[in-house]
C-alpha positions as CSV (number, residue, x, y, z in Angstrom):
1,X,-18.2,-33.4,7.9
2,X,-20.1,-31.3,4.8
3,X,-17.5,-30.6,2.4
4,X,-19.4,-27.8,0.8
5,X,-18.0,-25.1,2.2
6,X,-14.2,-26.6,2.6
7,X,-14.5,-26.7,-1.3
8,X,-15.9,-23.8,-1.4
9,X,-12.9,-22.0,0.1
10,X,-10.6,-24.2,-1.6
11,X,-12.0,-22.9,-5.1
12,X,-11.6,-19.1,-3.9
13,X,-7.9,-20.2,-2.2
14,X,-7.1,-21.6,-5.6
15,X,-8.0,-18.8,-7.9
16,X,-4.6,-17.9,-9.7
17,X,-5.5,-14.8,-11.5
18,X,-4.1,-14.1,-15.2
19,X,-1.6,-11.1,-15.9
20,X,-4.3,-9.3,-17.8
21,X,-3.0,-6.2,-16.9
22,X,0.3,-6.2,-17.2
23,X,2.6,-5.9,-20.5
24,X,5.6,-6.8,-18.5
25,X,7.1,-9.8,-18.4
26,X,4.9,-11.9,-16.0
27,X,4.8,-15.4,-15.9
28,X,1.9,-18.0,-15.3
29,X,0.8,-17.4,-11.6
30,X,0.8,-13.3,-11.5
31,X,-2.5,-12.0,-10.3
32,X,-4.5,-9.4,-11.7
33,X,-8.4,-8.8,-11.4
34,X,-10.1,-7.7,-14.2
35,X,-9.2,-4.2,-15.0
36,X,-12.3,-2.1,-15.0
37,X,-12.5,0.7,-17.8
38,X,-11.6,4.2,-16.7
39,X,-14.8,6.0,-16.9
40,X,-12.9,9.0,-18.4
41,X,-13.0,9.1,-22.2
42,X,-10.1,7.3,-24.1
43,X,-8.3,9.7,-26.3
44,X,-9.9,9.5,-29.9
45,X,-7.2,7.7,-32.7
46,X,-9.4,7.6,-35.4
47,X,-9.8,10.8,-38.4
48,X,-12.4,12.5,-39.5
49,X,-13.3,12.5,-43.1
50,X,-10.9,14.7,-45.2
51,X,-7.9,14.3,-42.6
52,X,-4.8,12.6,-43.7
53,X,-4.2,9.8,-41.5
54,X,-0.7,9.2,-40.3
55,X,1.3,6.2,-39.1
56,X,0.6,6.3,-35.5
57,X,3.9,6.9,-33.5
58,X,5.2,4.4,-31.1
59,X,4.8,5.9,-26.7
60,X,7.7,6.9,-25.3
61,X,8.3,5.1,-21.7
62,X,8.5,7.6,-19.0
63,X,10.6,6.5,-16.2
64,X,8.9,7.6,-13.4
65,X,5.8,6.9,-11.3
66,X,5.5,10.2,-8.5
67,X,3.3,9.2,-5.7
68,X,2.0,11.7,-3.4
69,X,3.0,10.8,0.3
70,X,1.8,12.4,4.0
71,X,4.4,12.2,5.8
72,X,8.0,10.7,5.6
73,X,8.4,7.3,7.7
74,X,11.3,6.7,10.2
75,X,11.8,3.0,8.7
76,X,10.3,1.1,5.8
77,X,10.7,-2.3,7.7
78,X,8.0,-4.1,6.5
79,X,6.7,-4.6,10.4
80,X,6.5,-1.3,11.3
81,X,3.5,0.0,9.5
82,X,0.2,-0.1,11.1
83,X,-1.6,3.0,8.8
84,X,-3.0,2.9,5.3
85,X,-0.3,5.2,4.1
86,X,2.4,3.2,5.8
87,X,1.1,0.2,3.9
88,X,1.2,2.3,0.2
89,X,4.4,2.9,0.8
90,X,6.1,-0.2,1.2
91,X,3.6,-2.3,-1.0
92,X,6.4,-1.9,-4.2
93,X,8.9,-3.2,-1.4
94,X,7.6,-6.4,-0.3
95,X,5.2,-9.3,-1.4
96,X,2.2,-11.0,0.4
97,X,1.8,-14.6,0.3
98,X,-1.3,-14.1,-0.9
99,X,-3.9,-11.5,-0.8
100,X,-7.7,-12.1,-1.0
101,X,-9.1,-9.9,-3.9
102,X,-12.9,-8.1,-4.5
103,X,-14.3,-11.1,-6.1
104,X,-13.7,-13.7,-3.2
105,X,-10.7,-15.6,-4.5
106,X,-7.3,-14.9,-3.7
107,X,-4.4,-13.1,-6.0
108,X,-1.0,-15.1,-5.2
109,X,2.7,-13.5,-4.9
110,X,5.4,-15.4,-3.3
111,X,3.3,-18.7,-3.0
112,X,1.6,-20.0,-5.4
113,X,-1.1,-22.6,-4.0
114,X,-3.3,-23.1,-1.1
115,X,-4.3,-26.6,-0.4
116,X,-7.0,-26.5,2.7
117,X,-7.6,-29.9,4.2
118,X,-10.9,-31.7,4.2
119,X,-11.5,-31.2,7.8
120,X,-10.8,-27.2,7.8
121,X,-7.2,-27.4,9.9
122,X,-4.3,-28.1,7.2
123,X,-2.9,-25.2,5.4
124,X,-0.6,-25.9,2.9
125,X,1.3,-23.3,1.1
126,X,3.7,-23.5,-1.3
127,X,6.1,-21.2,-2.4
128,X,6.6,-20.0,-5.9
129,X,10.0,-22.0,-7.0
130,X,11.6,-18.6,-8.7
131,X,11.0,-16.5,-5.5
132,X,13.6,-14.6,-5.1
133,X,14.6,-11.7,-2.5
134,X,16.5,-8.6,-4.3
135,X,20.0,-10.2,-3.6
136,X,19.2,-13.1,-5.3
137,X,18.4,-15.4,-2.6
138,X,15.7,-17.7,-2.9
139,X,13.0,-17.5,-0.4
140,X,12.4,-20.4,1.4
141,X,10.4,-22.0,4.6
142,X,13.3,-20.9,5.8
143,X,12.2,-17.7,5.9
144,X,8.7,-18.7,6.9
145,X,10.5,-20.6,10.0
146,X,12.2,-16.7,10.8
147,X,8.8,-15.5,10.4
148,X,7.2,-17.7,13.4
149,X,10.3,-17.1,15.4
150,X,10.0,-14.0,15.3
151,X,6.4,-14.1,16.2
152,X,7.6,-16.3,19.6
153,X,9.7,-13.4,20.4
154,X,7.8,-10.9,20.1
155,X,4.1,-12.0,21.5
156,X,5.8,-15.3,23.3
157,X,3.0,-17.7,20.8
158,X,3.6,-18.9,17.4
159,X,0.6,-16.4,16.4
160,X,0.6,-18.1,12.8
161,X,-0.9,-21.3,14.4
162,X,-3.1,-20.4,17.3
163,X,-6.3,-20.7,17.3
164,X,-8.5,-19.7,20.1
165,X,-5.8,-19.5,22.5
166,X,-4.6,-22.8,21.3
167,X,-1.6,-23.3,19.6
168,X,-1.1,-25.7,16.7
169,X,1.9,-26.9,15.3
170,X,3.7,-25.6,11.9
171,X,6.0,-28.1,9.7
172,X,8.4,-27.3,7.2
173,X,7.8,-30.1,4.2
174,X,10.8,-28.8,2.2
175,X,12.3,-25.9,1.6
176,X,9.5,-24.6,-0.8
177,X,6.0,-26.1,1.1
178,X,4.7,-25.6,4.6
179,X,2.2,-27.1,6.2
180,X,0.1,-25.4,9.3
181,X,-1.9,-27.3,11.3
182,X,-4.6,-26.0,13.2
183,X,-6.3,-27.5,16.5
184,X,-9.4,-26.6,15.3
185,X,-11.2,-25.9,11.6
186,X,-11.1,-22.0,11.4
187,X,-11.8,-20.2,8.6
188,X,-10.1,-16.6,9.3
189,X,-6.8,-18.4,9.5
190,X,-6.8,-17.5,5.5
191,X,-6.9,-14.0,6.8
192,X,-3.8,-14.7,8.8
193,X,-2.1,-15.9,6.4
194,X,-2.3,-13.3,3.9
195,X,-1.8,-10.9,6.2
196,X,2.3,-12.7,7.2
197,X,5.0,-10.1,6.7
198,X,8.2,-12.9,5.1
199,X,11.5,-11.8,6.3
200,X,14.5,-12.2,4.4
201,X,15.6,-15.3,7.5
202,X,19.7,-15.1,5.4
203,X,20.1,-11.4,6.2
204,X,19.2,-11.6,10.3
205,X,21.1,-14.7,10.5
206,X,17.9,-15.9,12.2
207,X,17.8,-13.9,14.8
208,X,14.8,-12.5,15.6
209,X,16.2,-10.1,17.7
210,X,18.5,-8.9,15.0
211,X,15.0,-8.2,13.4
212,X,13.4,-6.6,16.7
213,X,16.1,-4.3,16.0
214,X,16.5,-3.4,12.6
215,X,15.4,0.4,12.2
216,X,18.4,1.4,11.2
217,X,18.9,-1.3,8.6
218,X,15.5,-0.3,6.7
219,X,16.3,3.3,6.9
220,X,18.9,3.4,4.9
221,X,18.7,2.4,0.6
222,X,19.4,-1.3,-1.0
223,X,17.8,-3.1,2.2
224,X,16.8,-6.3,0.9
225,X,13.1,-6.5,-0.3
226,X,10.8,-9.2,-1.8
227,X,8.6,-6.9,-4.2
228,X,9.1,-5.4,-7.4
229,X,11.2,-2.6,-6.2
230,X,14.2,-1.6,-4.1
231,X,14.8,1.5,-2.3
232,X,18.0,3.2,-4.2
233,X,17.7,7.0,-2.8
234,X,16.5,8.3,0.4
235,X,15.9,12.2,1.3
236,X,14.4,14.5,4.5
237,X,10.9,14.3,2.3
238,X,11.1,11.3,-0.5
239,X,12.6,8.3,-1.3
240,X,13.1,6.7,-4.6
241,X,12.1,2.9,-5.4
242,X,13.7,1.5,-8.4
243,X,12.5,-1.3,-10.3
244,X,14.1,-4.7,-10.2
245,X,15.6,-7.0,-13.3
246,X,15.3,-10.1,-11.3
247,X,11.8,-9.9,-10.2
248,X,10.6,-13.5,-9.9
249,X,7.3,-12.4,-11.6
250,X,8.5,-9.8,-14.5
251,X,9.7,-6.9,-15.5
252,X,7.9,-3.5,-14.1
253,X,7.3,-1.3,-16.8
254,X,7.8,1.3,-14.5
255,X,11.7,2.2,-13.6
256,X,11.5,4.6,-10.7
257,X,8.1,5.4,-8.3
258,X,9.2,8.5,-6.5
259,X,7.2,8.9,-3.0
260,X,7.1,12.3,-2.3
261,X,6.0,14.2,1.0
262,X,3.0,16.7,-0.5
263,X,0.5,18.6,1.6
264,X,-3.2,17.3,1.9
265,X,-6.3,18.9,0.2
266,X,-6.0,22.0,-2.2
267,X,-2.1,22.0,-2.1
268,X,-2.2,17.7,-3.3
269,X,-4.3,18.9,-6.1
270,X,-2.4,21.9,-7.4
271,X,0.5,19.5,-7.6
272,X,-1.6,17.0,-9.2
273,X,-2.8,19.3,-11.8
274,X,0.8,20.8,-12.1
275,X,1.7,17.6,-13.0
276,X,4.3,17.0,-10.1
277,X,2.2,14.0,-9.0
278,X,0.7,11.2,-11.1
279,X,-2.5,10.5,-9.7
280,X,-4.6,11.6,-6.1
281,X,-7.7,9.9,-4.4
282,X,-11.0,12.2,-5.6
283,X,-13.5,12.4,-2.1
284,X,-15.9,14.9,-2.9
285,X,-18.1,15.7,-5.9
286,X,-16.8,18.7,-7.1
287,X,-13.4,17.4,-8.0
288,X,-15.5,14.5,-9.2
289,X,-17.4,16.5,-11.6
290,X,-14.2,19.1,-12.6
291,X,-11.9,15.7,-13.6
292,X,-14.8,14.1,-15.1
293,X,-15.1,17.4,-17.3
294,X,-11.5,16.9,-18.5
295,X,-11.4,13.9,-19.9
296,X,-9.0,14.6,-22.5
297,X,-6.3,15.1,-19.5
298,X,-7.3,12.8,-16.5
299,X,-8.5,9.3,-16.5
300,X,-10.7,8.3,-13.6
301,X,-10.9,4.7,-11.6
302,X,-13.2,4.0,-9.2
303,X,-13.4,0.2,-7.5
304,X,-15.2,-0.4,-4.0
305,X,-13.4,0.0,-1.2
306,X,-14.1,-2.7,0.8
307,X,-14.9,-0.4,4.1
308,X,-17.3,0.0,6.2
309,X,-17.5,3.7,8.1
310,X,-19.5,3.4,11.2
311,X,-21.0,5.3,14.0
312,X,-19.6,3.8,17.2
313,X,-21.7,4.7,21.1
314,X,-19.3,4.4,23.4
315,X,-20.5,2.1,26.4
316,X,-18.0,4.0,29.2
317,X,-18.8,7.6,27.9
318,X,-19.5,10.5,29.6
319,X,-23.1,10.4,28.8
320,X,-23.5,6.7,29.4
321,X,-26.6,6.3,27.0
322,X,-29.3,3.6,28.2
323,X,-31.2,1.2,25.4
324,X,-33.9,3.7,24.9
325,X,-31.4,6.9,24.1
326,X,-29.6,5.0,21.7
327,X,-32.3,4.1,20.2
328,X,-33.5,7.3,19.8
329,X,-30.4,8.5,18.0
330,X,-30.3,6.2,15.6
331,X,-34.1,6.4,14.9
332,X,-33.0,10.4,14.3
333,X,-30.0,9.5,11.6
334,X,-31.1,9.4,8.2
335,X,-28.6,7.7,6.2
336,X,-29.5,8.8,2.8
337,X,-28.9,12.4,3.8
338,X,-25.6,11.2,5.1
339,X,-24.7,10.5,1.8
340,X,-26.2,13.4,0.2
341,X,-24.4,16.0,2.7
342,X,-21.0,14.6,3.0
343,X,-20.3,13.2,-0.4
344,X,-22.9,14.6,-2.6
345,X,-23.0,11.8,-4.9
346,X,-23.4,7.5,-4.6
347,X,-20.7,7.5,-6.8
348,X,-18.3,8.1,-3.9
349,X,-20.5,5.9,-1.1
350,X,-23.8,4.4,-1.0
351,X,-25.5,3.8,2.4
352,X,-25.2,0.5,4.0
353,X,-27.3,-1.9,5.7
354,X,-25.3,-3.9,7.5
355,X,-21.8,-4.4,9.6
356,X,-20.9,-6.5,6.6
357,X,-19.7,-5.4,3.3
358,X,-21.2,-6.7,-0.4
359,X,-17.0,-7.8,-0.7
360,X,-17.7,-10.1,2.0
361,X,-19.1,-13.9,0.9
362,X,-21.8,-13.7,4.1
363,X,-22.8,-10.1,3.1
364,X,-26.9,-10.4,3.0
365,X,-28.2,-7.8,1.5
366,X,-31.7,-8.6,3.5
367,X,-30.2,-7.5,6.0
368,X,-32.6,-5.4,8.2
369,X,-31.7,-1.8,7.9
370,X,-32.1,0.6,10.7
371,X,-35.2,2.8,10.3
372,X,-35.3,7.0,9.6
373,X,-38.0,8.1,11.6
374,X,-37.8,11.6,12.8
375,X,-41.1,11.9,14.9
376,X,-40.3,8.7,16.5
377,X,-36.9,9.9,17.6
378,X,-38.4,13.3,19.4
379,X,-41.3,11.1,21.5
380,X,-38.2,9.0,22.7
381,X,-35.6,11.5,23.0
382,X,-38.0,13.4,25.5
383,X,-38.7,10.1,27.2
384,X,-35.3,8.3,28.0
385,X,-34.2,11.8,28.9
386,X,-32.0,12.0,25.7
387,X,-33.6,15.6,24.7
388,X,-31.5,18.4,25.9
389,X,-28.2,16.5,26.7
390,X,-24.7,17.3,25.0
391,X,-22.5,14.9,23.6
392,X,-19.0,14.5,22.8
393,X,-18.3,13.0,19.4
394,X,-15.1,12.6,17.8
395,X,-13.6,11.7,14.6
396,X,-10.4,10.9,12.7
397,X,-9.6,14.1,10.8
398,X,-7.0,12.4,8.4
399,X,-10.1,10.6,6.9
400,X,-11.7,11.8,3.7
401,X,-15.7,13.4,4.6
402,X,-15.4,12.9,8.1
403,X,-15.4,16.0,9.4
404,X,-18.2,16.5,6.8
405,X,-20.6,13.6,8.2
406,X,-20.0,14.8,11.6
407,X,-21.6,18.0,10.4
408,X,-24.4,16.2,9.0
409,X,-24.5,14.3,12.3
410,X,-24.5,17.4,14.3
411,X,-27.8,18.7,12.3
412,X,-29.8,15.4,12.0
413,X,-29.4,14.9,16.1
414,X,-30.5,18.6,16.8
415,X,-33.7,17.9,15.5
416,X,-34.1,15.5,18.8
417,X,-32.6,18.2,21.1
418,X,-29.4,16.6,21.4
419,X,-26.5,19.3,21.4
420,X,-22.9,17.4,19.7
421,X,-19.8,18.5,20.3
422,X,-17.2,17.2,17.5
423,X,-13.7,17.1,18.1
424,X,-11.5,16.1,14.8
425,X,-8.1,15.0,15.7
426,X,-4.9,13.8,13.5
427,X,-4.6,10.2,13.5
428,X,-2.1,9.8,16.0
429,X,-4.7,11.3,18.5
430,X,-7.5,9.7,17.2
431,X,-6.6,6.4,17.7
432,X,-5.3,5.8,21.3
433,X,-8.4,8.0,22.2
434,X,-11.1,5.9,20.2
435,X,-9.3,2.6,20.8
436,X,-9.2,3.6,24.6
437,X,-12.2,1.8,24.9
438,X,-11.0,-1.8,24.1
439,X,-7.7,-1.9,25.7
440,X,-6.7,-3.7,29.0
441,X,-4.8,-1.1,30.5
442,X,-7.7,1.8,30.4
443,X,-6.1,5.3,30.8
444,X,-9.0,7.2,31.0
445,X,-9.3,8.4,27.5
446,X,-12.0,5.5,27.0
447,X,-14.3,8.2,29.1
448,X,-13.4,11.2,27.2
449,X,-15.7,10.5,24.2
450,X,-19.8,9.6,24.0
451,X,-19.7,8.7,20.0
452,X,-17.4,8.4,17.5
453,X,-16.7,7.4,13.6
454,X,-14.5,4.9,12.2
455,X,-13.9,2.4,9.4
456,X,-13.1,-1.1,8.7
457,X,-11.6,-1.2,5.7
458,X,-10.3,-4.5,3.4
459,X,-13.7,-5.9,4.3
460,X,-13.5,-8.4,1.9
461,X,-13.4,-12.3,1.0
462,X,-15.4,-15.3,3.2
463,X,-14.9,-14.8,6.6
464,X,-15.9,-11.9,8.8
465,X,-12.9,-10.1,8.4
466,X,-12.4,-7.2,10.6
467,X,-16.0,-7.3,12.1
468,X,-15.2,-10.5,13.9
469,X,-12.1,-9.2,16.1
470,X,-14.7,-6.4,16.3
471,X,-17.7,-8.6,17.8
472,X,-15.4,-11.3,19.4
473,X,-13.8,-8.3,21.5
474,X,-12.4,-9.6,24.9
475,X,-14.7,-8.5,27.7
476,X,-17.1,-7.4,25.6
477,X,-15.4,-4.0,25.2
478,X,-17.6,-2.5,22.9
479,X,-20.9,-3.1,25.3
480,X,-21.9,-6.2,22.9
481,X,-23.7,-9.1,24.4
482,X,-21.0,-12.1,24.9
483,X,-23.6,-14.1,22.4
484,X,-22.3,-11.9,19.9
485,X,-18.8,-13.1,19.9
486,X,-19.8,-16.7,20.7
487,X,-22.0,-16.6,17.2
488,X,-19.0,-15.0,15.7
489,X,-16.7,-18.0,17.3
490,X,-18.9,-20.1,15.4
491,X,-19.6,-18.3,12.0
492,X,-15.4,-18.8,11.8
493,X,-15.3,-22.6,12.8
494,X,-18.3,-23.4,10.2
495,X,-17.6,-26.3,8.0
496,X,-20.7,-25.4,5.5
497,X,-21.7,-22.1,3.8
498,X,-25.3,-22.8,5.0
499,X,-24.2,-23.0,8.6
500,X,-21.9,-19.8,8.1
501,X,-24.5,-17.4,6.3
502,X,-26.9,-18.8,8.7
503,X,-24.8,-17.6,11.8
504,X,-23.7,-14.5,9.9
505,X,-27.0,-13.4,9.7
506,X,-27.6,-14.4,13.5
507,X,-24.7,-12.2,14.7
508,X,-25.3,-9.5,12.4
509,X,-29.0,-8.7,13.7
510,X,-28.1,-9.2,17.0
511,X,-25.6,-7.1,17.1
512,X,-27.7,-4.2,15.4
513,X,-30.3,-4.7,17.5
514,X,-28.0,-3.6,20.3
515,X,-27.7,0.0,18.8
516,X,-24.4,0.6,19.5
517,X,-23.4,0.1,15.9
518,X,-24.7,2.7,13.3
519,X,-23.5,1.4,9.3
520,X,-23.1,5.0,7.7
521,X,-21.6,4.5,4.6
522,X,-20.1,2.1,2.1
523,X,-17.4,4.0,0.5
524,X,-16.0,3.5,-3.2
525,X,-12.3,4.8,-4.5
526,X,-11.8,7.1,-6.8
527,X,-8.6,8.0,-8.4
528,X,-8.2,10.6,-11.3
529,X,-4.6,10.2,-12.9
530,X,-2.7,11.6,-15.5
531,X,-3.8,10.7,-19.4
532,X,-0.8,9.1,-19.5
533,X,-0.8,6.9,-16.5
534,X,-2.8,3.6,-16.7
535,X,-3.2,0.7,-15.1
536,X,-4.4,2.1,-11.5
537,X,-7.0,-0.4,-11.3
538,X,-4.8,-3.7,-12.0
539,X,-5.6,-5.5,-9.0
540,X,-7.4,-3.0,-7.0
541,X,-7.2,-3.1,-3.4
542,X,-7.3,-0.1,-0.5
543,X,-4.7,1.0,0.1
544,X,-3.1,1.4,-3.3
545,X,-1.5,-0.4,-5.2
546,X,-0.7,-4.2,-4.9
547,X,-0.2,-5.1,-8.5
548,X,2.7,-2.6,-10.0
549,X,3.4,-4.8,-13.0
550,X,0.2,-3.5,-14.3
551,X,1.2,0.2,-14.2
552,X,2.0,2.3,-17.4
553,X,3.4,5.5,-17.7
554,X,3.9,7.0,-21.3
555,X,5.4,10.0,-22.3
């Protein structure tokens, strides 16, 4: 076997990232990516001539970081997330084994090595000997065991050693190193991996049952947690994380983050700028431009956000499009204009050309793009039929600029004749409706719905990420060929980059080609803080934050 691309992903698993960010007290092995300079000015220390310089005076340390929450969660167990905001919530609670960062190489927390075998199907991770949970214990495989038997109770597999249907086996070296190994070389296992919620095994008595069960347990403060926080005070609309003294990689500069329940929109923003909050996501260009403006009071961050937002035709809609009438939409959406109408600037999205993101390893950026071409789309709207139909489209309402592509959307496919109705629903109705479509137990709502917008988001590292549950969908729910999820079988099991890209692109085309797909937009994030608050870029992922060691808030 080529050991080009084993090494390969053995050089991105072993990337141990240097505390660059942080003024805490990290120790060899914390992760940061490079920090990228706020674009807003820095606040000018020098004099002008004639001015009497002083001593400069040392910060004061404020205590608190404020974070702007939507809605106040039942239970903080780390297992019972699922949504974006969920997952900002509880990421000063608990630590990953590892998470795969924007550059390709992976950011370690409670381990702190991968070893990948020659032959693609031993994982070896150890974990970090100083890893500690917040009452002191040390985490263990023992808690790595807890976390598989848990998995057997809940989905009756061992999910963190099955590949393909196949189970492997999982073996506990010692109490710091385990060893996974795979029936088959599979790439996305890394993905499993860093994905692993670790459960504190000592406090269950390892039962996973006990663990089924434990609502109550995180609902109330000083549950035991593996990240850089515990949770000390909880209220009807915010709870109150406070930082640890025995955190096995330092000291958190900041003492308390406050998550607090605050409206979305205009009422965010005026507590923003009231100073009740510390920082808010910026999605269109006018608050882009008004922060920008004030640079002497905001700093702004912007990273990629590793998502792609797509255009999804449903194959069991109402409408039932044929090959020619989806054709003819996407010959009638112009991308560009996308852009230009619901975010007004590339500095909050660009428009994409493929399923894959330019985070992803086996991004191309060759990709074929679809084609605008307006005239095109009439002559075969009026042919297959398309021209003078109504559609149902529907869109998550909770996501920034949806509502405002569907309205771009709605104009670009009346030039064709084609009439859509949009429906924008909270995510909790969103969701079951979309995801209708792909579950076994159909309920009817997979009929309810001829196109609709979503996003993959965390797109990032060597595999295919989220585009290959996506591709590799059982029965072919999305109306893809069953090639496509064969090449994406394949693109996972590769054993050399050649052989991966090669497959990549395969898949990729094909599954364009198929128009039931539409890339709309690439989407960057944008944050505008408080002067005072830096740091918001120390590791940057979606959702916020991973990294709170490198978070600064001075009076």
């Amino acid at each position: 076997m080529k050991k080009q691309f084993l090494a390969l992903l053995m050089a991105s698993a072993m990337v141990l990232s240097m505390a660059g960010c942080s003024s805490g007290e990290a120790t060899p092995g914390d992760s940061a990516a490079t920090p990228s300079t706020p674009t807003a000015d820095a606040e000018n220390k020098g004099t002008t001539e004639g001015d009497t310089q002083k001593p400069a005076e040392p910060a004061v340390q404020k205590d608190t970081f404020t974070i702007a929450i939507s809605y106040m969660p039942n239970t903080l167990a780390p297992h019972s997330g699922g949504s974006d905001d969920y997952t900002s919530m509880t990421r000063p609670l608990y630590d990953k084994l590892f998470i795969e960062n924007l550059e390709g190489g992976l950011d370690y927390y409670l381990a702190d090595k991968l070893e990948i075998s020659e032959d693609g199907k031993t994982y070896t991770v150890h974990i970090r000997d100083d890893a500690n949970w917040s009452d002191g214990t040390p985490i263990t495989t023992k808690d790595i065991q807890f976390c598989i038997d848990y998995s057997v109770h809940k989905y009756g597999y061992n999910r963190y050693a099955r590949v393909n249907g196949v189970e492997g086996t999982v073996n506990m070296i010692d109490e710091k190193t385990a060893q996974f190994v795979l029936p088959e070389a599979y790439n996305y296992f890394i993905i499993t991996l860093s994905g692993m919620n670790v459960y504190p095994s000592h406090v269950f008595n390892g039962d996973p049952a006990a663990l089924e069960n434990s609502t109550e347990y995180y609902s109330s403060p000083n549950f035991v947690t593996s990240g850089a926080y515990t949770v000390t005070e909880i209220s009807e609309d915010s709870f109150v994380c406070t930082a640890r003294d025995d955190y096995y990689r330092g000291t958190p500069q900041v003492k308390k983050v406050v998550m607090k329940v605050i409206g979305s929109g205009s009422t965010k923003a005026v507590a923003f700028e009231n100073g009740e909050i510390d920082y808010m996501r910026i999605t269109t260009v006018d608050e882009l431009e008004k922060y920008k403006a004030q640079g002497d009071k905001y700093n702004i961050y912007s990273f990629p956000e590793a998502r792609l937002n797509y255009l999804q035709v449903n194959p069991y809609g109402p409408a039932n499009l044929n090959d020619a009438q989806r054709e003819a939409l996407f010959y009638a959406i112009n991308g560009d204009e996308v852009i230009d109408g619901a975010y007004g600037t590339t500095d909050l999205a660009t428009n994409p050309n493929s399923i894959l993101t330019p985070e992803i390893s086996l991004y191309n950026p060759q990709t074929p793009d679809y084609v605008y071409d307006l005239e095109k789309a009439k002559e075969l709207a009026k042919s297959s039929g398309l021209e003078g139909m109504t559609l149902t489209y529907i869109y998550n309402a909770d996501r920034p600029n949806m509502e405002a592509v569907a309205v771009v959307l709605q104009q670009q496919l009346a030039q064709i004749g084609v009439t859509l109705n949009i429906e924008g629903m909270d995510s909790s109705s969103f969701f079951p409706r979309f995801f209708a479509v792909s579950s076994y137990g159909k309920n009817g709502q997979e009929l309810t719905w001829d196109l609709g917008t979503n996003g993959w988001d965390s797109m990032k590292g060597n595999t295919l990420n989220q585009a290959y549950s996506y591709l590799n969908q059982a029965d072919n729910a999305w109306g893809l060929t069953p090639t496509c999820g064969e090449l994406a079988l394949k693109v996972n099991t590769a054993t050399t980059q050649e052989e991966a890209q090669k497959l990549a692109d395969e898949v990729v085309e094909l599954a364009l080609a198929q128009h039931r797909i539409y890339p709309l937009t690439y989407t960057n994030y944008v944050i505008v803080s408080q002067k005072n608050v830096t740091g918001l870029d120390c590791s940057p992922i979606v959702p916020e934050f991973i990294d709170y060691l490198g978070i600064s808030v001075n009076g």
